[in-house]
mmCIF entry with sequence, helices, sheets and N, C-alpha, C, O atoms, coordinates in Angstrom:
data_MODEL
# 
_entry.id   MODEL 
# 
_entity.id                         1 
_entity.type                       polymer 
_entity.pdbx_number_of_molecules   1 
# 
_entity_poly.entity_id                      1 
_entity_poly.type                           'polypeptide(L)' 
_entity_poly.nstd_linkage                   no 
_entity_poly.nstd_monomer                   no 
_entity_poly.pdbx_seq_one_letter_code       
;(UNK)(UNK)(UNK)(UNK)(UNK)(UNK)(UNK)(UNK)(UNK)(UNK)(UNK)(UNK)(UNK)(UNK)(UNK)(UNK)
(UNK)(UNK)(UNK)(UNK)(UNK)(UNK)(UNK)(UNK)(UNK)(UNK)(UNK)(UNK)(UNK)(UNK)(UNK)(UNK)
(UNK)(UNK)(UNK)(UNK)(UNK)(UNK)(UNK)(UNK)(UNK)(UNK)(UNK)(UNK)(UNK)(UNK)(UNK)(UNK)
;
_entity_poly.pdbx_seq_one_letter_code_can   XXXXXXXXXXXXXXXXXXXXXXXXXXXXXXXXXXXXXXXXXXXXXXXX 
_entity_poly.pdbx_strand_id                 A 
# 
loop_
_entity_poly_seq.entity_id 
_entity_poly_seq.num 
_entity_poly_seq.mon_id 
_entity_poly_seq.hetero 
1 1  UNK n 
1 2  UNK n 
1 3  UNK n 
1 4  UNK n 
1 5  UNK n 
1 6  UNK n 
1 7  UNK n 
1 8  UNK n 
1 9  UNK n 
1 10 UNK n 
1 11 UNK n 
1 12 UNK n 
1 13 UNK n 
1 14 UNK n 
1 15 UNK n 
1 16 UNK n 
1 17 UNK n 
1 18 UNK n 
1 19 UNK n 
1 20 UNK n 
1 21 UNK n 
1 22 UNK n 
1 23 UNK n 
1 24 UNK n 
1 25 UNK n 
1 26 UNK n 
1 27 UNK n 
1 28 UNK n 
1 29 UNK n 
1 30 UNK n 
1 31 UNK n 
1 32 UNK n 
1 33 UNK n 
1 34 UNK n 
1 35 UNK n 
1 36 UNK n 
1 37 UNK n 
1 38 UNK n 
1 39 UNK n 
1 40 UNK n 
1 41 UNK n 
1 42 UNK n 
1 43 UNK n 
1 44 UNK n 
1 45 UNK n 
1 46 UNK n 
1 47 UNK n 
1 48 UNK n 
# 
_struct_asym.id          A 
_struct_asym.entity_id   1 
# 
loop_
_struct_conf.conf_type_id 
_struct_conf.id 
_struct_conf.pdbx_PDB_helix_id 
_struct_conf.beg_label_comp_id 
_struct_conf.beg_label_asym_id 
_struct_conf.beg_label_seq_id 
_struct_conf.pdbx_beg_PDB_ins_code 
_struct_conf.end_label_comp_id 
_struct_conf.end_label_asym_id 
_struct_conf.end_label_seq_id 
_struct_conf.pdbx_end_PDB_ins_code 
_struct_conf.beg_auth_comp_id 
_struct_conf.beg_auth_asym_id 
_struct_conf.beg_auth_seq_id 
_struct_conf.end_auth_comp_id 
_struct_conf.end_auth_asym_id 
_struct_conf.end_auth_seq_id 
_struct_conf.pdbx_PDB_helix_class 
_struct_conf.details 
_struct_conf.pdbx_PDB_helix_length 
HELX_P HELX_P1 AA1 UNK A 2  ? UNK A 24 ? UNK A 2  UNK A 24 1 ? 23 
HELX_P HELX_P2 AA2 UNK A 28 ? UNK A 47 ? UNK A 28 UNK A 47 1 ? 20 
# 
_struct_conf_type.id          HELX_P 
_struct_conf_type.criteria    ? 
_struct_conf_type.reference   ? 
# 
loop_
_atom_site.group_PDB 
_atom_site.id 
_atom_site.type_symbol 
_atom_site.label_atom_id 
_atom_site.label_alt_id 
_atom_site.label_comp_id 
_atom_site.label_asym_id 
_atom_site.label_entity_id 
_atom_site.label_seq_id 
_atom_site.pdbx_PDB_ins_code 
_atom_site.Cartn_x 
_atom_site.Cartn_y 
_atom_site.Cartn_z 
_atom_site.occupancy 
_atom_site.B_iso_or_equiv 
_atom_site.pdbx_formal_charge 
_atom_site.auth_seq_id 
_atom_site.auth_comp_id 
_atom_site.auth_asym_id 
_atom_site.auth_atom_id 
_atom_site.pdbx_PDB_model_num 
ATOM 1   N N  . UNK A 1 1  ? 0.816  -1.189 0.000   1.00 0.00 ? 1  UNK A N  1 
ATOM 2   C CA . UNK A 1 1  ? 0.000  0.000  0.000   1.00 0.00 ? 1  UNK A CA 1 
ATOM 3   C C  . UNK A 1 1  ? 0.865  1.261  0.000   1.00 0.00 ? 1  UNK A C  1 
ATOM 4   O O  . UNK A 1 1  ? 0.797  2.308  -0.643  1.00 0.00 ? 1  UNK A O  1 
ATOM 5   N N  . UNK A 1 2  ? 1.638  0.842  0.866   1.00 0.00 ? 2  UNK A N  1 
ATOM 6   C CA . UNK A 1 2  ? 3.035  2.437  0.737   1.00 0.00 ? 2  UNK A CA 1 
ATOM 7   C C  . UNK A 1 2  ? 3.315  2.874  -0.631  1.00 0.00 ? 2  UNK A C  1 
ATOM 8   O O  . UNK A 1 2  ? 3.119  3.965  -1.166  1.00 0.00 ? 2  UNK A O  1 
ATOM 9   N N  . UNK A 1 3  ? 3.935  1.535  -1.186  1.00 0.00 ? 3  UNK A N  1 
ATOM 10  C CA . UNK A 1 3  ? 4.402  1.315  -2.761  1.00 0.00 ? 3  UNK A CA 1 
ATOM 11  C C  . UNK A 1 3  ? 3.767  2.675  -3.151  1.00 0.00 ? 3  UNK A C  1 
ATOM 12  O O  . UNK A 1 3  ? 4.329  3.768  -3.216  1.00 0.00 ? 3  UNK A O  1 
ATOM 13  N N  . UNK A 1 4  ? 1.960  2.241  -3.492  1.00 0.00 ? 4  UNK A N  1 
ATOM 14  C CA . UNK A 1 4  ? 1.171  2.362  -4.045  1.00 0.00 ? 4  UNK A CA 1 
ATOM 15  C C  . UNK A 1 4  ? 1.106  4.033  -3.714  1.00 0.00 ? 4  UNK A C  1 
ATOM 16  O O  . UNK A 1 4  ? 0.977  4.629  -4.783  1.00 0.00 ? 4  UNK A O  1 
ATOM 17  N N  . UNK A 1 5  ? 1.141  4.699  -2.890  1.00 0.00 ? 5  UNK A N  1 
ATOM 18  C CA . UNK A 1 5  ? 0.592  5.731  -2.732  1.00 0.00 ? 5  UNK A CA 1 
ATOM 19  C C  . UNK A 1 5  ? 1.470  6.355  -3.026  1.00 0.00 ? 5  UNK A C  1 
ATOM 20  O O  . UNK A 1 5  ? 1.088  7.338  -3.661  1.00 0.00 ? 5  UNK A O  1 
ATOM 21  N N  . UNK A 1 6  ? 3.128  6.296  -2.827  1.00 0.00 ? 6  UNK A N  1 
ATOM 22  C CA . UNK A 1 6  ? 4.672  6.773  -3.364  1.00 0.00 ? 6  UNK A CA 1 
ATOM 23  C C  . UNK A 1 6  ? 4.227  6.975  -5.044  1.00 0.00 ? 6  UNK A C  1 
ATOM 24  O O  . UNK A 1 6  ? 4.029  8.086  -5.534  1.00 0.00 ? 6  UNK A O  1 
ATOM 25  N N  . UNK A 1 7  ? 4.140  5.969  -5.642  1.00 0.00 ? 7  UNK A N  1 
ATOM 26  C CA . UNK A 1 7  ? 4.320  5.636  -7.039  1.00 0.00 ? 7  UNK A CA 1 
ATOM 27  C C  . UNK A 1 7  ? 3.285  6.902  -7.675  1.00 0.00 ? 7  UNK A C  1 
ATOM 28  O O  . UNK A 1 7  ? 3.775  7.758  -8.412  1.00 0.00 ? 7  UNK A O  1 
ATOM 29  N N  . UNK A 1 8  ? 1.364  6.929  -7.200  1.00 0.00 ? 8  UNK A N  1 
ATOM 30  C CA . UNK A 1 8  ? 0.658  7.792  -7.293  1.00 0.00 ? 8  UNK A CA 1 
ATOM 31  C C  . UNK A 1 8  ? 1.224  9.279  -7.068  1.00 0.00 ? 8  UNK A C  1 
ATOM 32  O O  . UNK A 1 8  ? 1.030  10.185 -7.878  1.00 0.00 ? 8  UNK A O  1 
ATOM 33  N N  . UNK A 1 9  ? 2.005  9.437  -5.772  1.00 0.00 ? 9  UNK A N  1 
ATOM 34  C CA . UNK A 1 9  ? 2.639  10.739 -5.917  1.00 0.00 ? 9  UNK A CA 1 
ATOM 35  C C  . UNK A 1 9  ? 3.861  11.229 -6.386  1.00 0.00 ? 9  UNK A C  1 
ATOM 36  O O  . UNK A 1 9  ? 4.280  12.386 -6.370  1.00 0.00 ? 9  UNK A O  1 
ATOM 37  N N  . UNK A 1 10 ? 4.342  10.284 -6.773  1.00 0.00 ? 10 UNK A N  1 
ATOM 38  C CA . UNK A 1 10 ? 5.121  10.693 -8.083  1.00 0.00 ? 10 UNK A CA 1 
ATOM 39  C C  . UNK A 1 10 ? 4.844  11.256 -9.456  1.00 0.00 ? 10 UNK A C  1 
ATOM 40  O O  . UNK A 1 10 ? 5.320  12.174 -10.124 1.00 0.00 ? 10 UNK A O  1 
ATOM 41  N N  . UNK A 1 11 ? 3.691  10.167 -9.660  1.00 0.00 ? 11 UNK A N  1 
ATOM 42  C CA . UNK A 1 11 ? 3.234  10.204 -11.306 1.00 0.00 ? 11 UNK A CA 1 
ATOM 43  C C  . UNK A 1 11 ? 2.394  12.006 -11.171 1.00 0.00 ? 11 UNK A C  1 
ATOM 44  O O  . UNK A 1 11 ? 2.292  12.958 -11.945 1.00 0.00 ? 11 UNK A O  1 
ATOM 45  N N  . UNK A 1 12 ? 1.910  11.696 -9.639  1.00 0.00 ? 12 UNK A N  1 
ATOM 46  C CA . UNK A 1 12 ? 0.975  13.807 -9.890  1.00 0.00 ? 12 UNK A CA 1 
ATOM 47  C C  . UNK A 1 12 ? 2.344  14.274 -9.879  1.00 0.00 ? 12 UNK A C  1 
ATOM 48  O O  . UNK A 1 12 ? 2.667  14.587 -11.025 1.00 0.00 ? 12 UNK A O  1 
ATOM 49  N N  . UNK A 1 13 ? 2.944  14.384 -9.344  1.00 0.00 ? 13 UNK A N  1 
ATOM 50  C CA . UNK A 1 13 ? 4.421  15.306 -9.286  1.00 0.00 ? 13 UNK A CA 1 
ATOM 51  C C  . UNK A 1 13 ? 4.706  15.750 -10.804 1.00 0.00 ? 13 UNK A C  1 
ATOM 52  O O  . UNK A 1 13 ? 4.726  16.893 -11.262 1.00 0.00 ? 13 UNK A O  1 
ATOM 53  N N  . UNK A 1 14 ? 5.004  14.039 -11.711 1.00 0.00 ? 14 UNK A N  1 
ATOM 54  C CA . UNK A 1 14 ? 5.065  14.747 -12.537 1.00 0.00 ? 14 UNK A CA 1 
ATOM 55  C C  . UNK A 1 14 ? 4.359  15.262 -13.542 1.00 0.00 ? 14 UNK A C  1 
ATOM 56  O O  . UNK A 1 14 ? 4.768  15.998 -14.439 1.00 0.00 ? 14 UNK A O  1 
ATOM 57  N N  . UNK A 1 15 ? 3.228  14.827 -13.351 1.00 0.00 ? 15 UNK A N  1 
ATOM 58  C CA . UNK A 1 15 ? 2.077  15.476 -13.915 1.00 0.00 ? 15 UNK A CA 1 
ATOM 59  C C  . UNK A 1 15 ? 1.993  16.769 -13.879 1.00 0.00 ? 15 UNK A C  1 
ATOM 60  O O  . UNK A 1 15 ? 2.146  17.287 -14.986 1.00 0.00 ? 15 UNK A O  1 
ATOM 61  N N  . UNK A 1 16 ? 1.782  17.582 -12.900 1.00 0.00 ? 16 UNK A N  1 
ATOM 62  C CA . UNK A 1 16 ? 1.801  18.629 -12.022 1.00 0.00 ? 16 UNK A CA 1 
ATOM 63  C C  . UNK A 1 16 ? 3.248  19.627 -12.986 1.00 0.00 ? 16 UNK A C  1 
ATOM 64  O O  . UNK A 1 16 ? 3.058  20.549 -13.778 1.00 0.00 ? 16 UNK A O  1 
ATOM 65  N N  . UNK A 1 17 ? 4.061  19.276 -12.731 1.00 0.00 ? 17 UNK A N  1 
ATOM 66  C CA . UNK A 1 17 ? 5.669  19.636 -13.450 1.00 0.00 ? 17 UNK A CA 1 
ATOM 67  C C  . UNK A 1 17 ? 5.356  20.159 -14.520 1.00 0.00 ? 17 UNK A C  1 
ATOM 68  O O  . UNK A 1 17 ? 5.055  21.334 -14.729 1.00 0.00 ? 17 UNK A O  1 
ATOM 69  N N  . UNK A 1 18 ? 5.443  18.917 -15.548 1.00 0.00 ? 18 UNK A N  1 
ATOM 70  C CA . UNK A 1 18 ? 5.012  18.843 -17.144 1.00 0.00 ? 18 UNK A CA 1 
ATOM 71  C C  . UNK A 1 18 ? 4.109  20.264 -17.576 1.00 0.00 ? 18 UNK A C  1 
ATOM 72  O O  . UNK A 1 18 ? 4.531  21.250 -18.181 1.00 0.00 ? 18 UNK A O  1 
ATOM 73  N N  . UNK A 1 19 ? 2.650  19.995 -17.020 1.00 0.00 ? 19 UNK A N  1 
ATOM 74  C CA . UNK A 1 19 ? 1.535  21.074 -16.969 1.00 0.00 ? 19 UNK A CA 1 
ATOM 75  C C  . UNK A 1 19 ? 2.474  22.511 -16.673 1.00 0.00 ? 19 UNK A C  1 
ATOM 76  O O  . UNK A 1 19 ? 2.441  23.186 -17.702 1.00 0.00 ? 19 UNK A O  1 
ATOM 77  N N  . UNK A 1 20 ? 3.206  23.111 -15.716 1.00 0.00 ? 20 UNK A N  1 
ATOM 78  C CA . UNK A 1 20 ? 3.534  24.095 -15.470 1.00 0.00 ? 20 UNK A CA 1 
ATOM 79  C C  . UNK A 1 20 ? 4.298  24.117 -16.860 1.00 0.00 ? 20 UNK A C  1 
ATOM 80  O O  . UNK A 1 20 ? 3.772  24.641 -17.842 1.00 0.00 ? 20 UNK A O  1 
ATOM 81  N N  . UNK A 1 21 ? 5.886  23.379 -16.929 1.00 0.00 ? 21 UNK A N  1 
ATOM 82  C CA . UNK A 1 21 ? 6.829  23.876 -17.673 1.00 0.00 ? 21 UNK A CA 1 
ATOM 83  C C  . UNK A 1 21 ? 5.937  24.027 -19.411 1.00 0.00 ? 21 UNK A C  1 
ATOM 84  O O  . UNK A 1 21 ? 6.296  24.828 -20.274 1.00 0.00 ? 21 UNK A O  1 
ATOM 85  N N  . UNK A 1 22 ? 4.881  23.144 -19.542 1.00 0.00 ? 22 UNK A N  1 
ATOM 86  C CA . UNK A 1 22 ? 4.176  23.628 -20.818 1.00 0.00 ? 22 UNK A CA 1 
ATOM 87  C C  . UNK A 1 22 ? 3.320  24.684 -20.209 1.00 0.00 ? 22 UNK A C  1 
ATOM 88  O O  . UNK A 1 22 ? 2.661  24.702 -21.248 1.00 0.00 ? 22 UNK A O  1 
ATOM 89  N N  . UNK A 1 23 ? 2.893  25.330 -19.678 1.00 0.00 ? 23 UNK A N  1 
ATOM 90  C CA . UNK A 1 23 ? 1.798  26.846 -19.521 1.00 0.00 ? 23 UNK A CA 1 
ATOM 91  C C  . UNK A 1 23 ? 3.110  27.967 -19.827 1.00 0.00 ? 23 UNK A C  1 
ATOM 92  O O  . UNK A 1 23 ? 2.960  29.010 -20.464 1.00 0.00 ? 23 UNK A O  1 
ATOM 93  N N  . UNK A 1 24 ? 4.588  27.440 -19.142 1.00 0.00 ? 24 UNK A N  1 
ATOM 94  C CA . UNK A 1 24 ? 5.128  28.698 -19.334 1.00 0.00 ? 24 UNK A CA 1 
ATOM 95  C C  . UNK A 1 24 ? 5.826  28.426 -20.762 1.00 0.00 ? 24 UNK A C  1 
ATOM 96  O O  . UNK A 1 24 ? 6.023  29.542 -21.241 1.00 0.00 ? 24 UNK A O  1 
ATOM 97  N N  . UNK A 1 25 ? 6.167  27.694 -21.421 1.00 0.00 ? 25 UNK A N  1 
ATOM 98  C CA . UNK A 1 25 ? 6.908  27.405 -22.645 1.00 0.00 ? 25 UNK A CA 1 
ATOM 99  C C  . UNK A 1 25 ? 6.027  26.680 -23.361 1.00 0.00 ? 25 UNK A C  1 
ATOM 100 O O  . UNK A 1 25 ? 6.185  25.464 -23.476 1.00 0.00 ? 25 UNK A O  1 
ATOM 101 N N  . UNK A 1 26 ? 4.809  27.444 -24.031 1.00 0.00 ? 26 UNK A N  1 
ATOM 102 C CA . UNK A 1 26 ? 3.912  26.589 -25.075 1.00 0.00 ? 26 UNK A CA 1 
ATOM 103 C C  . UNK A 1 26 ? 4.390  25.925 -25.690 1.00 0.00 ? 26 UNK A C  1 
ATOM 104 O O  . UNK A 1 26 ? 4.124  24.744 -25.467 1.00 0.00 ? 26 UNK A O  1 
ATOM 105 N N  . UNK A 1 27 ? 5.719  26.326 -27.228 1.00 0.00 ? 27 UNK A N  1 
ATOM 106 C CA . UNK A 1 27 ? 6.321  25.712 -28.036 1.00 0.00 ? 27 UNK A CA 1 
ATOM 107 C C  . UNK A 1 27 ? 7.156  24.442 -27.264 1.00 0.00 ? 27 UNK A C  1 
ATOM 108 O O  . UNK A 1 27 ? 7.942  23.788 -27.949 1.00 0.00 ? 27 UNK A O  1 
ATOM 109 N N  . UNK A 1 28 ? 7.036  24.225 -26.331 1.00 0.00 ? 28 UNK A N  1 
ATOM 110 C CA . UNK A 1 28 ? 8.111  22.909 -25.873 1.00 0.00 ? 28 UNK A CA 1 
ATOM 111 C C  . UNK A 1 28 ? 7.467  21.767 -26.784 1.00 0.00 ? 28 UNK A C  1 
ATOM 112 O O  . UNK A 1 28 ? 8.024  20.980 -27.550 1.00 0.00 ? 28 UNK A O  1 
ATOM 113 N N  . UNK A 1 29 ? 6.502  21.877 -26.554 1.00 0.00 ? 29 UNK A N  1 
ATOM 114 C CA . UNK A 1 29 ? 5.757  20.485 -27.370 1.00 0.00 ? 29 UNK A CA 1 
ATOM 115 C C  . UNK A 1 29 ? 6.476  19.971 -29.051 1.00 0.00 ? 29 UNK A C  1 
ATOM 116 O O  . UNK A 1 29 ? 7.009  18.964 -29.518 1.00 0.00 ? 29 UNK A O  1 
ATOM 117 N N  . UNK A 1 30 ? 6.089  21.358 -29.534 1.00 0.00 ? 30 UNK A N  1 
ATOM 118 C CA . UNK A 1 30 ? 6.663  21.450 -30.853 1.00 0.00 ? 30 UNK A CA 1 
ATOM 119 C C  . UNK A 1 30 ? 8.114  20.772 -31.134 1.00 0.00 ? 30 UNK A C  1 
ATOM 120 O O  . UNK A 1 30 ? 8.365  19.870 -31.933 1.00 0.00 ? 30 UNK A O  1 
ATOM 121 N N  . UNK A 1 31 ? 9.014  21.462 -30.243 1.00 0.00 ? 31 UNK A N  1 
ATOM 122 C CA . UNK A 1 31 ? 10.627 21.261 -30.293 1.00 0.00 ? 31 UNK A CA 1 
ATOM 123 C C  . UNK A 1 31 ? 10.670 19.806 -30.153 1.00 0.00 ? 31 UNK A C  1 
ATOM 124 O O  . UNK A 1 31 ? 11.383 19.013 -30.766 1.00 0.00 ? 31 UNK A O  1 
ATOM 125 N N  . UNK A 1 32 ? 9.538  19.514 -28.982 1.00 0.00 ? 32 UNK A N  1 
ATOM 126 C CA . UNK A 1 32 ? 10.280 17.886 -28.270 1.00 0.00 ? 32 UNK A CA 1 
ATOM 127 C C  . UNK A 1 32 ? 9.877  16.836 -29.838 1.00 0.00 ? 32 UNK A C  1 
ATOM 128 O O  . UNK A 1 32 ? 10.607 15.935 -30.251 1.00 0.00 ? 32 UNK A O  1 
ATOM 129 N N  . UNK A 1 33 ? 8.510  17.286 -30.501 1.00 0.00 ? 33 UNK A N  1 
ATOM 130 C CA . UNK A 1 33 ? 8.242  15.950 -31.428 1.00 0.00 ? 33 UNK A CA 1 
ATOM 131 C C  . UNK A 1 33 ? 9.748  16.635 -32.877 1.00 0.00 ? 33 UNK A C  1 
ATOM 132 O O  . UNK A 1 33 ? 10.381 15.971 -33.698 1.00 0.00 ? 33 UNK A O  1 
ATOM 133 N N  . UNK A 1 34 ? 9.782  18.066 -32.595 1.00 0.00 ? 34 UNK A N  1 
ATOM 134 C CA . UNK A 1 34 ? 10.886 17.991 -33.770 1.00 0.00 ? 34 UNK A CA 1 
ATOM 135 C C  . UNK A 1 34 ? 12.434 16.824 -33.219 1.00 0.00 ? 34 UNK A C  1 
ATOM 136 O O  . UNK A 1 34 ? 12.879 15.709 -33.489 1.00 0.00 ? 34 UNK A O  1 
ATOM 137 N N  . UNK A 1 35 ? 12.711 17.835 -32.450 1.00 0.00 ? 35 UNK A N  1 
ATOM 138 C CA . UNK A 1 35 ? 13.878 16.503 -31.840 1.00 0.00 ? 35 UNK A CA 1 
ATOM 139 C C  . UNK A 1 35 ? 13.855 15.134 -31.687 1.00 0.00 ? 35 UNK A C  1 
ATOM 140 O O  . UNK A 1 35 ? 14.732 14.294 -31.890 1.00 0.00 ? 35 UNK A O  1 
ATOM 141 N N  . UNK A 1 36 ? 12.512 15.017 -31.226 1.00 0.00 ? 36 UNK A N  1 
ATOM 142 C CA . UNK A 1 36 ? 12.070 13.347 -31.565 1.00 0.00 ? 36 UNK A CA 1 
ATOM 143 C C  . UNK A 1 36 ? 12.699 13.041 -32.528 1.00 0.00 ? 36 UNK A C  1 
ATOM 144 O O  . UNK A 1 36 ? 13.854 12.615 -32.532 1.00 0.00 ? 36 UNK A O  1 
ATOM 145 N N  . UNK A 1 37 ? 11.789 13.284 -33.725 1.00 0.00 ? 37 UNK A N  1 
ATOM 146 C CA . UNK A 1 37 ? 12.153 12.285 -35.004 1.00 0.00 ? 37 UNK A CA 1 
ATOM 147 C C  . UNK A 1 37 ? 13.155 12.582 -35.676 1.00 0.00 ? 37 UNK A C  1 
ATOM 148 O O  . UNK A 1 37 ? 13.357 11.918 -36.693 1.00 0.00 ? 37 UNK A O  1 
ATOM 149 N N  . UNK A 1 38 ? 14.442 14.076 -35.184 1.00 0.00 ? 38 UNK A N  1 
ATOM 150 C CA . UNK A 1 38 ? 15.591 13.852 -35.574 1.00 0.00 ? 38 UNK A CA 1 
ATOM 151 C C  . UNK A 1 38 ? 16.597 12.647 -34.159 1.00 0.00 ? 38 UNK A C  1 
ATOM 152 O O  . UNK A 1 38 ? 17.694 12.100 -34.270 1.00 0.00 ? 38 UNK A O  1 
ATOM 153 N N  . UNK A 1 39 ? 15.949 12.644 -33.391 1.00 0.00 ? 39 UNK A N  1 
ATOM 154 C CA . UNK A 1 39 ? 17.015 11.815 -32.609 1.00 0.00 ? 39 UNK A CA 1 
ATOM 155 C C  . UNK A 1 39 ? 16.201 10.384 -33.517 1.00 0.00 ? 39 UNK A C  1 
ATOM 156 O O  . UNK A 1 39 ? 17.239 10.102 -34.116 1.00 0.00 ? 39 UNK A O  1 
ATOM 157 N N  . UNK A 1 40 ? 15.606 9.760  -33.828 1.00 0.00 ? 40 UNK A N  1 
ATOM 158 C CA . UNK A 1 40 ? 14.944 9.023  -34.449 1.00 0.00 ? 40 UNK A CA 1 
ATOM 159 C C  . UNK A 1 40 ? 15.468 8.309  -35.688 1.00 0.00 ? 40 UNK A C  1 
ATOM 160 O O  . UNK A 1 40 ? 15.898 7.172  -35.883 1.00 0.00 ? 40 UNK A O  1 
ATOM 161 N N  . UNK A 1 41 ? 15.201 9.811  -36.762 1.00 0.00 ? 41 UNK A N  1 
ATOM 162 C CA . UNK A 1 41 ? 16.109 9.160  -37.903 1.00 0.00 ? 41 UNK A CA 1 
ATOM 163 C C  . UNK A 1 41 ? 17.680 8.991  -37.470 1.00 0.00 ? 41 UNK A C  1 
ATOM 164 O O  . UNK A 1 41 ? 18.269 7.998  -37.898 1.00 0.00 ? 41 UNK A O  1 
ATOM 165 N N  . UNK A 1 42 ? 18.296 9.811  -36.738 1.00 0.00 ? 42 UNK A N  1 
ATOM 166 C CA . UNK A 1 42 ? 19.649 9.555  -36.662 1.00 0.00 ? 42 UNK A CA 1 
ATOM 167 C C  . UNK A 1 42 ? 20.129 8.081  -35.990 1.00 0.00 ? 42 UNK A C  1 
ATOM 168 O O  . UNK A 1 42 ? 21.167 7.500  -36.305 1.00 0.00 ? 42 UNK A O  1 
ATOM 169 N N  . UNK A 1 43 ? 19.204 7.631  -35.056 1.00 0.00 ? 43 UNK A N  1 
ATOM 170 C CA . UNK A 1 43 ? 19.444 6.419  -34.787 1.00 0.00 ? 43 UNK A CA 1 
ATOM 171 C C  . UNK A 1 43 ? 19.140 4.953  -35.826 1.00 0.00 ? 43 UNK A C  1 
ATOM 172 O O  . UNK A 1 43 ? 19.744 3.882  -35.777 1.00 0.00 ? 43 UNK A O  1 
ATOM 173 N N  . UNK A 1 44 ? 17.808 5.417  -36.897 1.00 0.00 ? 44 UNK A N  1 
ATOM 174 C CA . UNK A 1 44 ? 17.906 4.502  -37.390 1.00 0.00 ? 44 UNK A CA 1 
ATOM 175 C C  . UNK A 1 44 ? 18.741 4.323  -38.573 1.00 0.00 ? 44 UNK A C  1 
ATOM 176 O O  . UNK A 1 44 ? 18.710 3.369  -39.350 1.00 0.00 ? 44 UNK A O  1 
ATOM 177 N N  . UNK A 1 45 ? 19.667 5.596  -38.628 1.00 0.00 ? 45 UNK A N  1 
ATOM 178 C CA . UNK A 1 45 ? 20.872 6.042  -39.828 1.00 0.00 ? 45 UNK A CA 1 
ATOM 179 C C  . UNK A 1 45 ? 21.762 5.453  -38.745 1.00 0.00 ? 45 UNK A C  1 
ATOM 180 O O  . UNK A 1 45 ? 22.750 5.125  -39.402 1.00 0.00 ? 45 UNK A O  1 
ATOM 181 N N  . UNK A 1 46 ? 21.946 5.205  -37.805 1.00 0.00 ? 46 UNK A N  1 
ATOM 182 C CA . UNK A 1 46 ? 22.816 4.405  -37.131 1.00 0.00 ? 46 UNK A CA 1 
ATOM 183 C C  . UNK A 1 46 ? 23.303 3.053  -36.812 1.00 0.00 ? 46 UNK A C  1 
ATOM 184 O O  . UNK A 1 46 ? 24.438 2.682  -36.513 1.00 0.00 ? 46 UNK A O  1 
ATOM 185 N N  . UNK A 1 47 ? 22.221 2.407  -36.937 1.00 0.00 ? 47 UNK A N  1 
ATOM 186 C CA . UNK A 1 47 ? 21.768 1.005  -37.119 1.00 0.00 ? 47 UNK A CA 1 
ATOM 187 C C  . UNK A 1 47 ? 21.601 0.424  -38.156 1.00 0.00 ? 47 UNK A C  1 
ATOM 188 O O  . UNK A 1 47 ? 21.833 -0.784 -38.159 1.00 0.00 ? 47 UNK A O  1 
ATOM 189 N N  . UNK A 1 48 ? 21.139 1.079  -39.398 1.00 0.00 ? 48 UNK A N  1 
ATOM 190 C CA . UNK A 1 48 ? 21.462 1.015  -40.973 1.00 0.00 ? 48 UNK A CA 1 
ATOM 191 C C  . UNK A 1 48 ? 22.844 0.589  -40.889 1.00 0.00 ? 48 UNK A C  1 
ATOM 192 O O  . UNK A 1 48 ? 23.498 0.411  -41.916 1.00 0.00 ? 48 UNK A O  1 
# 
């Protein structure tokens, strides 16, 4: 039950986090899926 209630207040923590650092930096979203799929292709240009 400890586990359980630790693990829950983590996940709001970072729930909670996330929500702020996107209200103050709208475009984060944008950057993270651009960087995505360049860290993405570069890995699968890596493994090629």
């Amino acid at each position: 039950m400890k586990g359980i209630s630790f693990m829950l207040g983590m996940l709001t923590g970072i729930a909670v986090s996330t929500a702020a650092v996107t209200s103050c930096y709208p475009d984060i979203s944008r950057r993270m899926m651009r960087d995505g799929k360049r860290a993405f292709m570069m890995g699968k240009k890596f493994f090629c």
